[in-house]
C-alpha positions in Angstrom: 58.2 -175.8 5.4 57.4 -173.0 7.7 60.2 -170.0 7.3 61.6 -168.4 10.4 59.9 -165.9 9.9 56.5 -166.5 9.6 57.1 -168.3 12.5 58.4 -164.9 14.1 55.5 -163.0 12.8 53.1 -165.7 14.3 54.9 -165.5 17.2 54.4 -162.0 17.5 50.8 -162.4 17.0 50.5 -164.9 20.4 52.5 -162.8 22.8 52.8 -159.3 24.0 53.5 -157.6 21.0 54.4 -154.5 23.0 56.6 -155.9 25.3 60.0 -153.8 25.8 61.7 -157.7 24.3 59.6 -157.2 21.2 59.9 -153.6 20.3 63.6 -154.3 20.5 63.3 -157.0 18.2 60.8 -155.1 15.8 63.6 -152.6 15.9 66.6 -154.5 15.1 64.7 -156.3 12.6 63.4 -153.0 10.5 67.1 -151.9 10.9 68.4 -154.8 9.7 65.9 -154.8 6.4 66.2 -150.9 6.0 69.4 -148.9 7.0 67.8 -145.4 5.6 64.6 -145.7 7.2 63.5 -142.5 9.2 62.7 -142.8 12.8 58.9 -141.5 11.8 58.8 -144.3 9.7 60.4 -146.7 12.1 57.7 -145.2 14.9 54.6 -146.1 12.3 56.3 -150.1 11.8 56.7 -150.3 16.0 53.7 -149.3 16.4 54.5 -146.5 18.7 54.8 -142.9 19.2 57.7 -140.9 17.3 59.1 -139.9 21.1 59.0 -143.4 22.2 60.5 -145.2 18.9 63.5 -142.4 19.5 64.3 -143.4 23.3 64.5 -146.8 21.8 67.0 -145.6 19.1 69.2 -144.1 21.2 68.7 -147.1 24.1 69.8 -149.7 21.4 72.4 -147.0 20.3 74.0 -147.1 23.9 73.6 -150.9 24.1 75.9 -151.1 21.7 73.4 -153.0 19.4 73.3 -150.3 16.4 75.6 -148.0 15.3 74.1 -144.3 13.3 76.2 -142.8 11.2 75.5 -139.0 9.8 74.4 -139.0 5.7 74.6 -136.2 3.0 71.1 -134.2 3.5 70.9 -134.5 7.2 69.7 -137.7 7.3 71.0 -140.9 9.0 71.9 -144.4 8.1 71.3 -147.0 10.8 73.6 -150.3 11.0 72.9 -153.4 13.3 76.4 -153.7 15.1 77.5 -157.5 15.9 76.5 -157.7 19.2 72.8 -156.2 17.7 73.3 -159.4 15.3 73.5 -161.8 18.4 70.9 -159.6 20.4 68.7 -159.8 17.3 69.0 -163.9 17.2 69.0 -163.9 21.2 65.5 -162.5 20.8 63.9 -164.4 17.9 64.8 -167.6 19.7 63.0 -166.2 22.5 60.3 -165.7 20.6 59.7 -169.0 19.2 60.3 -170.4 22.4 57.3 -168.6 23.5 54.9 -169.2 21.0 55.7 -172.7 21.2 54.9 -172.6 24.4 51.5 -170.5 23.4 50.5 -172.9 21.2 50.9 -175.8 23.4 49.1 -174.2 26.0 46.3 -173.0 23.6 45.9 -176.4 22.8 45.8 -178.1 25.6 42.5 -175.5 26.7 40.8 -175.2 23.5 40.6 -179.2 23.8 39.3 -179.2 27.4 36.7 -176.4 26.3 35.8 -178.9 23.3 35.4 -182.0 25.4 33.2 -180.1 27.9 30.7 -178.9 25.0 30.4 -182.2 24.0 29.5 -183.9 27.3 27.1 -181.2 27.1 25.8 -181.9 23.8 27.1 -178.3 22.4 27.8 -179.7 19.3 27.5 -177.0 17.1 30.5 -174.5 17.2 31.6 -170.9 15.6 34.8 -169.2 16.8 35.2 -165.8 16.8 38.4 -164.4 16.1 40.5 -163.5 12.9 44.2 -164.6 15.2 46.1 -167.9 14.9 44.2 -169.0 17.5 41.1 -170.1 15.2 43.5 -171.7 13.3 44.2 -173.9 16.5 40.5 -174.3 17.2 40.1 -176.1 13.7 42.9 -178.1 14.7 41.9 -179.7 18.3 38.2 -180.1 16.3 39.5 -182.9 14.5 39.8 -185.1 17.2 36.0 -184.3 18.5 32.5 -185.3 17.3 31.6 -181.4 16.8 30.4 -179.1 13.6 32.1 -176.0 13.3 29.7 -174.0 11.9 31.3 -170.7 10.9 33.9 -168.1 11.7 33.6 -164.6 12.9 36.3 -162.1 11.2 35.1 -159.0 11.2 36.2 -157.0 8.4 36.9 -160.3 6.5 35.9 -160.5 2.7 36.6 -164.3 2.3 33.8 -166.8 1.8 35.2 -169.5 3.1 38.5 -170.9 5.2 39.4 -174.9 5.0 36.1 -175.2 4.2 34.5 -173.6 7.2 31.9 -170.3 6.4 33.8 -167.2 7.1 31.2 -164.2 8.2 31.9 -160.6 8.7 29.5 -160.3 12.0 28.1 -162.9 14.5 24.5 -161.9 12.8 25.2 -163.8 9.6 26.1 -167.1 11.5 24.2 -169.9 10.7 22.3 -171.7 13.9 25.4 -172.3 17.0 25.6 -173.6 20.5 28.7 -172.0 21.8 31.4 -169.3 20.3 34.8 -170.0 20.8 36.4 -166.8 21.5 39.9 -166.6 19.7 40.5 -162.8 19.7 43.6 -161.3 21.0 43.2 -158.0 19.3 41.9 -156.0 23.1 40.4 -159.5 24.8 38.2 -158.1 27.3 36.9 -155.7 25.7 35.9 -157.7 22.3 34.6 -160.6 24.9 32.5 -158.0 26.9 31.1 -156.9 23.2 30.6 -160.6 22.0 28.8 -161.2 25.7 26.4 -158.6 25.5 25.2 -159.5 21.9 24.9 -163.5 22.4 25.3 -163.8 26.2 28.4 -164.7 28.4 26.9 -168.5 28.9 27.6 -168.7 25.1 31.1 -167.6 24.9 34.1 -170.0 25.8 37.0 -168.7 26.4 40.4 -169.8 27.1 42.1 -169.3 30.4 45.5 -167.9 29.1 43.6 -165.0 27.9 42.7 -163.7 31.6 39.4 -162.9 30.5 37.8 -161.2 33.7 34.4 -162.3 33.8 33.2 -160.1 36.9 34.1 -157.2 34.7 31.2 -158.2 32.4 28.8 -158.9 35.4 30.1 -155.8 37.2 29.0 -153.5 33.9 25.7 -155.6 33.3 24.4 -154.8 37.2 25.6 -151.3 36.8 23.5 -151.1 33.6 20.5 -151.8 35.3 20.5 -149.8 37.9 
């Protein structure tokens, strides 16, 4: 059984991880697991700057959602109050609501894109993209007559995941039709990079991503010129 929260952290990984509604929940969470930690250290877990992860302190603070109490050698102890407790669960159930809603959606679109390639006999697949969203890809594939014939992580060591070749770069792929973009680390920009090395007729992409494609023909006339 999946735990809460891995299902937070995969939430996290399917929608705006920097939204103000996840910060605060990063936030109440690293409180809640770490009363002594520093606010430097609680900057580096948000993901923010130092100045930023303080406004945030002191927001919460005034919320009434944590309370910080003075400790010997200057420091301070941070303490989730119980309206934080409510906020905290207010939030995660926000959150899985979400990336129910994600994967649903992801679903639904990664199974049109897969009927189309068939009807066009794209039958040979590779997905690019180390997110949850591959994971989803080898999930609608079941139910379609295609071969997925590797997956683009870059930075990836592994050979091999549920059986499908795992490749560092889209180089070392094996013969493909069409990629499957599944990247939500910076979408446009790792599209735009994945377009100019295979071509943009090559890369499917879900809608949900708001992928501009005029971008990439806006940058490739400019080029020439």
């Amino acid at each position: 059984m999946i735990s809460v929260e891995l299902m937070i952290n995969r939430a996290r990984s399917t929608v705006p991880d920097n939204s103000d509604s996840a910060i605060i929940l990063k936030l109440l969470s690293a409180i809640e697991n770490n009363s002594a930690l520093t606010q430097r250290s609680l900057a580096k877990e948000l993901g923010i700057a130092l100045g930023l992860a303080n406004a945030y302190m002191k927001r919460c603070a005034k919320k009434g959602l944590i309370k910080i109490q003075q400790v010997p050698a200057n420091r301070y102890a941070y303490y989730l109050t119980p309206n934080g407790f409510s906020e905290k669960s207010r939030l995660t159930t926000e959150y899985l609501s979400q990336s129910f809603l994600v994967f649903r959606r992801a679903k639904e679109e990664y199974s049109r894109i897969l009927s189309l390639c068939v009807a066009h006999g794209k039958n040979k697949i590779a997905v690019f993209g180390g997110s949850d969203l591959s994971e989803i890809i080898l999930i609608c594939a079941r139910d379609f007559p295609v071969e997925l014939v590797g997956i683009v992580k870059q930075g990836e060591t592994s050979s091999k995941y549920s059986g499908i070749p795992v490749k560092n770069s889209v180089a070392d792929l094996s013969e493909f039709d069409v990629i499957l973009f599944a990247e939500l680390v910076d979408p446009q920009s790792s599209y735009e990079s994945l377009a100019s090395v295979v071509g943009s007729g090559r890369v499917l992409a879900p809608e949900f991503l708001n992928i501009s494609t005029d971008r990439i023909l806006k940058n490739s006339l400019e080029s020439d010129e």
